[in-house]
N, CA, C and O atoms as a GROMACS GRO file, in nm:
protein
  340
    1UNK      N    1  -0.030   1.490  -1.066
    1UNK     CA    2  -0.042   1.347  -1.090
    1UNK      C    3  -0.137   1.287  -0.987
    1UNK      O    4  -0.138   1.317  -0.868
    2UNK      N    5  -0.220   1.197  -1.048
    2UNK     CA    6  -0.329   1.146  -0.934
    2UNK      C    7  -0.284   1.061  -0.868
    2UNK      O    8  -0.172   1.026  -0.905
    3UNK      N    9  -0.341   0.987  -0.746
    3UNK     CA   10  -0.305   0.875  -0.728
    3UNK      C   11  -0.270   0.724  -0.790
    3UNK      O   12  -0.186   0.641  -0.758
    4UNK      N   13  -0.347   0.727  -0.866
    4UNK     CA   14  -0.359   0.587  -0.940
    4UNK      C   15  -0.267   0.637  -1.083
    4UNK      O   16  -0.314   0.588  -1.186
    5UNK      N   17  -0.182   0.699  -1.097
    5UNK     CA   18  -0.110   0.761  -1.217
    5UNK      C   19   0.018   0.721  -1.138
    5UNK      O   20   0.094   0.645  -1.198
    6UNK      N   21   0.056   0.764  -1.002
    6UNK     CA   22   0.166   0.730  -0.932
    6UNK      C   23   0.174   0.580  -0.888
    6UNK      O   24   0.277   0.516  -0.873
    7UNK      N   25   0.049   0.539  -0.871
    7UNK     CA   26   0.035   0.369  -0.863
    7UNK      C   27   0.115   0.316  -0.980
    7UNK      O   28   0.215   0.246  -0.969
    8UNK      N   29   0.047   0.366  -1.116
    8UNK     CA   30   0.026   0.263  -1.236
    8UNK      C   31   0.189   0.304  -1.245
    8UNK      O   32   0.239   0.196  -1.276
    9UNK      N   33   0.298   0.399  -1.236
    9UNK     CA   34   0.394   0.458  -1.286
    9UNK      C   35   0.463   0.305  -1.199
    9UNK      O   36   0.506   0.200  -1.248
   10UNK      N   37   0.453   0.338  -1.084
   10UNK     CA   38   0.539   0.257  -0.969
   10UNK      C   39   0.543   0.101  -1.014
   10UNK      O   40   0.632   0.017  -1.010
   11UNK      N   41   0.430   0.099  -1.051
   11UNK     CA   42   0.368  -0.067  -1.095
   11UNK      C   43   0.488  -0.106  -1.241
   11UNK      O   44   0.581  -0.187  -1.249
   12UNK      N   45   0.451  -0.039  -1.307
   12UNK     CA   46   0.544  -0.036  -1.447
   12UNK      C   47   0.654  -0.023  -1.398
   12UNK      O   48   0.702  -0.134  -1.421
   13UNK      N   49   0.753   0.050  -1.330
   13UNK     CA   50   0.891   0.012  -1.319
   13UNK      C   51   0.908  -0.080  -1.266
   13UNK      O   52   1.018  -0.133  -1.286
   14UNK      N   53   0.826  -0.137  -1.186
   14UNK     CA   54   0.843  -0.262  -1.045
   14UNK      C   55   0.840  -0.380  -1.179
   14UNK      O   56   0.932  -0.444  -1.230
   15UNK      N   57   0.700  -0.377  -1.207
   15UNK     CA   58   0.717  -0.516  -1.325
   15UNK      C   59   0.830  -0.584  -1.401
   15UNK      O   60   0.897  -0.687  -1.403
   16UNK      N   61   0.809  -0.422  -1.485
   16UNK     CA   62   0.956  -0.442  -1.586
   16UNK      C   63   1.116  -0.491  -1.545
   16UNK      O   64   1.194  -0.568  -1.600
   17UNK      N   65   1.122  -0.422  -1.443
   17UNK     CA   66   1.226  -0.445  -1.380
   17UNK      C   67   1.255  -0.637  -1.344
   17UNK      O   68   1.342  -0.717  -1.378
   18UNK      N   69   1.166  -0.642  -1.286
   18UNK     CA   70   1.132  -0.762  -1.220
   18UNK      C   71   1.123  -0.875  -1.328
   18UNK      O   72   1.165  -0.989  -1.310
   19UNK      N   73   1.060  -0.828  -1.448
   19UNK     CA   74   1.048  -0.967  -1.558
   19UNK      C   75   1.140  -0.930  -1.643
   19UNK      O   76   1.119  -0.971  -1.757
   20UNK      N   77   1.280  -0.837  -1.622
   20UNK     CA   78   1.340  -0.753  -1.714
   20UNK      C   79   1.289  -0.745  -1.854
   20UNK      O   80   1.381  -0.770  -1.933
   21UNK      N   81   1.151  -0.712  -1.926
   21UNK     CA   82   1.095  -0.649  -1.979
   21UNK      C   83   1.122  -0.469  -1.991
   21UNK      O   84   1.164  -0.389  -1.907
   22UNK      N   85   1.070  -0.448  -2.152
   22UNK     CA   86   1.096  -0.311  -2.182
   22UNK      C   87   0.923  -0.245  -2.123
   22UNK      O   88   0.817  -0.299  -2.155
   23UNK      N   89   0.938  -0.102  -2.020
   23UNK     CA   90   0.824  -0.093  -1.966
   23UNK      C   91   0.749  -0.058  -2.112
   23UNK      O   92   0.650  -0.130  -2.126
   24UNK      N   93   0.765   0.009  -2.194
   24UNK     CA   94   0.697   0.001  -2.324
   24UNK      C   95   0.574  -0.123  -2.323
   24UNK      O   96   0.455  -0.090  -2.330
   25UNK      N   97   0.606  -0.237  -2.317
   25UNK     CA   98   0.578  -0.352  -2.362
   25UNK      C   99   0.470  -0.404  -2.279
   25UNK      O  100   0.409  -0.508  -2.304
   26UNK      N  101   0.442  -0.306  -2.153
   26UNK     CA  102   0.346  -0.341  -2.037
   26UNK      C  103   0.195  -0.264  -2.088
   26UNK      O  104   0.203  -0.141  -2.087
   27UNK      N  105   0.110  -0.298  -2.114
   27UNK     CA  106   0.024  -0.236  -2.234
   27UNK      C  107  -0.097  -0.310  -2.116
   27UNK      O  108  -0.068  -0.407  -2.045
   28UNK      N  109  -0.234  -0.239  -2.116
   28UNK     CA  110  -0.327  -0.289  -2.072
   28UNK      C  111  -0.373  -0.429  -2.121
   28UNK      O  112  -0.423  -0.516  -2.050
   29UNK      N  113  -0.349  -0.438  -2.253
   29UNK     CA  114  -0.401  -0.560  -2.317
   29UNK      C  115  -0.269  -0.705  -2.289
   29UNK      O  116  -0.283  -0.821  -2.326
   30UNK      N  117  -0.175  -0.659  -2.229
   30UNK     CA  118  -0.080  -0.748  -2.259
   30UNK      C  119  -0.097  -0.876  -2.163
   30UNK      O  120  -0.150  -0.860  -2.053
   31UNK      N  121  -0.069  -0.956  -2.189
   31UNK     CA  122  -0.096  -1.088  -2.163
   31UNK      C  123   0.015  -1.135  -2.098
   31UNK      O  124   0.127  -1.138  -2.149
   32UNK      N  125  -0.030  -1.194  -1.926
   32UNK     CA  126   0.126  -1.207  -1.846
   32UNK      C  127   0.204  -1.332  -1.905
   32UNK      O  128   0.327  -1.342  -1.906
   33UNK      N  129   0.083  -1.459  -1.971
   33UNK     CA  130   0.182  -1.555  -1.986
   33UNK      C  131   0.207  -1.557  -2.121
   33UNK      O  132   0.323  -1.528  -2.150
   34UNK      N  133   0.131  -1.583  -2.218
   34UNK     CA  134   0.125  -1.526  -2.386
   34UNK      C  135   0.215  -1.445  -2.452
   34UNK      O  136   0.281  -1.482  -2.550
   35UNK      N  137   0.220  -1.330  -2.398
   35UNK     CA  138   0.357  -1.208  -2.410
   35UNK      C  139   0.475  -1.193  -2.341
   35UNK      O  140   0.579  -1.164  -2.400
   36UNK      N  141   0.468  -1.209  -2.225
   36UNK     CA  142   0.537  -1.163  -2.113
   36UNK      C  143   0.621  -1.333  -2.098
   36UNK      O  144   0.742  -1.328  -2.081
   37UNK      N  145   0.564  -1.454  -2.105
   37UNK     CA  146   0.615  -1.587  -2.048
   37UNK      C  147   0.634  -1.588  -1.942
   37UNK      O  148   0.743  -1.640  -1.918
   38UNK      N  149   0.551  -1.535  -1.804
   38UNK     CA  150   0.515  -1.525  -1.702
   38UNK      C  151   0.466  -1.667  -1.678
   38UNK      O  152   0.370  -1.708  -1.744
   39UNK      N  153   0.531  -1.752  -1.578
   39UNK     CA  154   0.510  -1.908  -1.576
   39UNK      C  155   0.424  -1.875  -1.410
   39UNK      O  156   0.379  -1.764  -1.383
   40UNK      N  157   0.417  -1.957  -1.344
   40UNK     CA  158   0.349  -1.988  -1.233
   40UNK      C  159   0.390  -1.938  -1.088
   40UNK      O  160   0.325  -1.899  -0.991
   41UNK      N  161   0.544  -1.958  -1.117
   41UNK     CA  162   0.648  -1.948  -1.029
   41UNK      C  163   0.693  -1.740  -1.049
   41UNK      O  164   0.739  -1.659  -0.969
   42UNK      N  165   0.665  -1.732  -1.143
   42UNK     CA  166   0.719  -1.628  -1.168
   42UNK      C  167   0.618  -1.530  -1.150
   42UNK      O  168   0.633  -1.410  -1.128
   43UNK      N  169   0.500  -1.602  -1.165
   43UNK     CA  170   0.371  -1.472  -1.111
   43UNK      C  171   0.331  -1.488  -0.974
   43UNK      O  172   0.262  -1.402  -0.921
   44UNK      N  173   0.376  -1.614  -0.896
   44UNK     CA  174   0.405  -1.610  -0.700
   44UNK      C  175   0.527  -1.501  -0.672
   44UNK      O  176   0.510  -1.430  -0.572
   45UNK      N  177   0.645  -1.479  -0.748
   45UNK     CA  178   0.776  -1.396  -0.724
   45UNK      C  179   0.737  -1.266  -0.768
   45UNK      O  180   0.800  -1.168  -0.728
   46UNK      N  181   0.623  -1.251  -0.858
   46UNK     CA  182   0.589  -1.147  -0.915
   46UNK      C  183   0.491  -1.099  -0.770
   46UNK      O  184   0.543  -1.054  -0.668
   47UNK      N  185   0.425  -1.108  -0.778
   47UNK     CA  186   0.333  -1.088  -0.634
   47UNK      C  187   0.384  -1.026  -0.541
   47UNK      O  188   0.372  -0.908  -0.508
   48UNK      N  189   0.482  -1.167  -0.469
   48UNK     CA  190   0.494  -1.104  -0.344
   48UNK      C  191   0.583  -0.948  -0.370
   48UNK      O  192   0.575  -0.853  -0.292
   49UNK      N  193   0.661  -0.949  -0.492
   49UNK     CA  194   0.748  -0.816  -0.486
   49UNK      C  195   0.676  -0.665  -0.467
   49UNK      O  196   0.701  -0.561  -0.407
   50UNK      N  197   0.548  -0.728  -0.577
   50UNK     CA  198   0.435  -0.641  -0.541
   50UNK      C  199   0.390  -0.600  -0.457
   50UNK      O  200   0.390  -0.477  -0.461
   51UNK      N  201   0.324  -0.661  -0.332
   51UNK     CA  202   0.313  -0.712  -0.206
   51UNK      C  203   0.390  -0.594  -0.110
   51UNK      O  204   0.336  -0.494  -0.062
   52UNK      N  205   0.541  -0.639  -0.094
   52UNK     CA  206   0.638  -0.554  -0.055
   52UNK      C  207   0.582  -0.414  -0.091
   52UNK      O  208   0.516  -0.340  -0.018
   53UNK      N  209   0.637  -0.385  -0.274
   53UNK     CA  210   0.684  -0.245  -0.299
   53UNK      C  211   0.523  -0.159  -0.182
   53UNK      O  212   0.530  -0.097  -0.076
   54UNK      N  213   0.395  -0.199  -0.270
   54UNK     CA  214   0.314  -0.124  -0.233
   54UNK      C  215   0.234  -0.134  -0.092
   54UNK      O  216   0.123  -0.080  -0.092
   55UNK      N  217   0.280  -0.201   0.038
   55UNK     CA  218   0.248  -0.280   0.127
   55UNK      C  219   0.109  -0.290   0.145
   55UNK      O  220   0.048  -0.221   0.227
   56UNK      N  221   0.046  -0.392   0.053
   56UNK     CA  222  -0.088  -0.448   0.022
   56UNK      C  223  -0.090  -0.588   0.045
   56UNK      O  224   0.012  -0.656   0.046
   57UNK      N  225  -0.212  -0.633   0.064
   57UNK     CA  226  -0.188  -0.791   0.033
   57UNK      C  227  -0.291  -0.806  -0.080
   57UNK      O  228  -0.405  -0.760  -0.082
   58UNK      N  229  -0.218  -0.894  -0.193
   58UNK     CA  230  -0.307  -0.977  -0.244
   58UNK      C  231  -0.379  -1.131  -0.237
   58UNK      O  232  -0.326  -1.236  -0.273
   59UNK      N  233  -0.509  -1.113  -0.183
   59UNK     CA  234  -0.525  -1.304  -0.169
   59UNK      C  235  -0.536  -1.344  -0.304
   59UNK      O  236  -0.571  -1.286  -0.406
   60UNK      N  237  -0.503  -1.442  -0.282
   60UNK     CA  238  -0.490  -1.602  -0.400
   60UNK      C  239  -0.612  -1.586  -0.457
   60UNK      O  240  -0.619  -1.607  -0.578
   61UNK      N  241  -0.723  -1.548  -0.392
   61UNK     CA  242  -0.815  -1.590  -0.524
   61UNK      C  243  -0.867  -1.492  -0.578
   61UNK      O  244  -0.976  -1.508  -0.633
   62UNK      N  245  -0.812  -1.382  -0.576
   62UNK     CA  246  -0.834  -1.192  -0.650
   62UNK      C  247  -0.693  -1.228  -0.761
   62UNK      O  248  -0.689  -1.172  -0.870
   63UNK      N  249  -0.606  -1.304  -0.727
   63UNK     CA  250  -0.453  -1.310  -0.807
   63UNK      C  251  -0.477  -1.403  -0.920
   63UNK      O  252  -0.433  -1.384  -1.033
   64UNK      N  253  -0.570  -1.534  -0.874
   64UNK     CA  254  -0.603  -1.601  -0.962
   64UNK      C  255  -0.655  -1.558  -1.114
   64UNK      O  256  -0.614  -1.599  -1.223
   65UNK      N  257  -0.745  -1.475  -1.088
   65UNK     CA  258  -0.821  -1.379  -1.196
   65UNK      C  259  -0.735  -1.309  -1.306
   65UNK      O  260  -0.778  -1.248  -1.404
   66UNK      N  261  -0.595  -1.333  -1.268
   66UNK     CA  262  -0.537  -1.199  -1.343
   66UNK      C  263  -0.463  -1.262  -1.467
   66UNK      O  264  -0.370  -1.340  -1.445
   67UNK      N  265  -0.495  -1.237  -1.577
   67UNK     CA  266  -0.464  -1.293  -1.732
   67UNK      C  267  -0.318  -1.155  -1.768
   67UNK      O  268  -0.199  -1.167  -1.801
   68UNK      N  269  -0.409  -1.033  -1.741
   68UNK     CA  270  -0.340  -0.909  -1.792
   68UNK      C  271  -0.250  -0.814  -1.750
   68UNK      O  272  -0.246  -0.798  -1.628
   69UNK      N  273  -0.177  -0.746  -1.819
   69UNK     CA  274  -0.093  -0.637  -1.714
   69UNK      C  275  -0.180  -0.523  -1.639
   69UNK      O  276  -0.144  -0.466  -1.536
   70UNK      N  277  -0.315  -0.498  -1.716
   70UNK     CA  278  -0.419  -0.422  -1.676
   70UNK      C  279  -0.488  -0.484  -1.591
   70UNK      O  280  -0.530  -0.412  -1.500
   71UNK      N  281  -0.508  -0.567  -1.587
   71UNK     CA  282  -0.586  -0.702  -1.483
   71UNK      C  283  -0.507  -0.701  -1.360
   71UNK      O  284  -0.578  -0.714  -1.261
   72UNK      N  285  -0.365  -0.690  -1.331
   72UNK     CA  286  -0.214  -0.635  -1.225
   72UNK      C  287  -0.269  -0.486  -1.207
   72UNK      O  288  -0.296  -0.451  -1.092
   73UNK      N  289  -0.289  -0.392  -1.315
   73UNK     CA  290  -0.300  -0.272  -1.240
   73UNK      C  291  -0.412  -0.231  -1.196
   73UNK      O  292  -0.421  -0.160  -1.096
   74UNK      N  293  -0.522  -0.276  -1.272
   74UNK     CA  294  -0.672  -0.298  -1.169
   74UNK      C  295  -0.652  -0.364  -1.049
   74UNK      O  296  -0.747  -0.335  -0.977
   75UNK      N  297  -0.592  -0.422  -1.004
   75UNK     CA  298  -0.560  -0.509  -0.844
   75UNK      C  299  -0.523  -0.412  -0.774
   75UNK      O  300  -0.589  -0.345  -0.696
   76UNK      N  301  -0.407  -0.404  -0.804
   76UNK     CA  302  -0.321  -0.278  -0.776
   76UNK      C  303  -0.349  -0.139  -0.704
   76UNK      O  304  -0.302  -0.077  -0.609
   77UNK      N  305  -0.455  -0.121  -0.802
   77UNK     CA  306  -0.474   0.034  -0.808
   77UNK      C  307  -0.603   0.037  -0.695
   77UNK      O  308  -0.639   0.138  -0.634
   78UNK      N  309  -0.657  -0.086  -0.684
   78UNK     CA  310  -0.771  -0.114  -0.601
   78UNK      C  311  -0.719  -0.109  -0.439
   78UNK      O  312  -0.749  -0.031  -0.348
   79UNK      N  313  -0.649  -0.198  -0.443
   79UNK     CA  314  -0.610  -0.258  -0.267
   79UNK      C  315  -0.529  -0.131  -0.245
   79UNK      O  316  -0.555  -0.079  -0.137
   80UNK      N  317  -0.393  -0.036  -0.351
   80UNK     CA  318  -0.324   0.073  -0.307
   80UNK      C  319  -0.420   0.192  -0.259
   80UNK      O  320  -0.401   0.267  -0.163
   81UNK      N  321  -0.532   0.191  -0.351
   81UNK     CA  322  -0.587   0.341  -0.311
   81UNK      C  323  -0.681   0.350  -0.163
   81UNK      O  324  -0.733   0.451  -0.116
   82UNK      N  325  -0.683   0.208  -0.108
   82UNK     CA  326  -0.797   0.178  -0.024
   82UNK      C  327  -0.769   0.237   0.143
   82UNK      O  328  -0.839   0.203   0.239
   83UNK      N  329  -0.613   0.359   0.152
   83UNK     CA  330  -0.564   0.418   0.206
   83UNK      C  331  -0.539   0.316   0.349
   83UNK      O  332  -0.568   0.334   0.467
   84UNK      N  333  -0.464   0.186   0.266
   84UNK     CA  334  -0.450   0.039   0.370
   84UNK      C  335  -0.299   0.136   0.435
   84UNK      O  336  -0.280   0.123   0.556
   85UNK      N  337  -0.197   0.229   0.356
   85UNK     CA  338  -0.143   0.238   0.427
   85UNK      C  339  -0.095   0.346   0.557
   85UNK      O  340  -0.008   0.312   0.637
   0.00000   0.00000   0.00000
């Protein structure tokens, strides 16, 4: 398993869990507020958990950008692999 396979795995249980969503349902194309009803508040709570699990930071205006669950694991997979830890 590559790195970014153990990212994207970690990412998907963390999400799902977190928006109690079926991980099924976490699809590159999926849409955090459209599909998911990911409000404002809930993608700041979403973050920082993120934040935690993978100890990265995301700034506000790389977070801003993010429409998608693939748009989360492109972030993700970026700041995790950048061997920050």
């Amino acid at each position: 398993m590559t790195e970014n396979a153990g990212v994207e795995q970690r990412l998907k249980t963390l999400v799902a869990a977190h928006l109690d969503v079926d991980p099924a349902r976490l699809q590159p194309e999926t849409r955090l507020g459209e599909d998911l009803c990911v409000d404002s508040l809930a993608a700041i709570e979403l973050t920082m958990v993120i934040e935690d699990e993978f100890d990265i930071s995301l700034p506000e205006e790389d977070v801003a950008d993010v429409r998608t669950y693939g748009d989360v694991l492109t972030l993700v997979a970026a700041r995790a692999g950048n061997g920050s830890n």
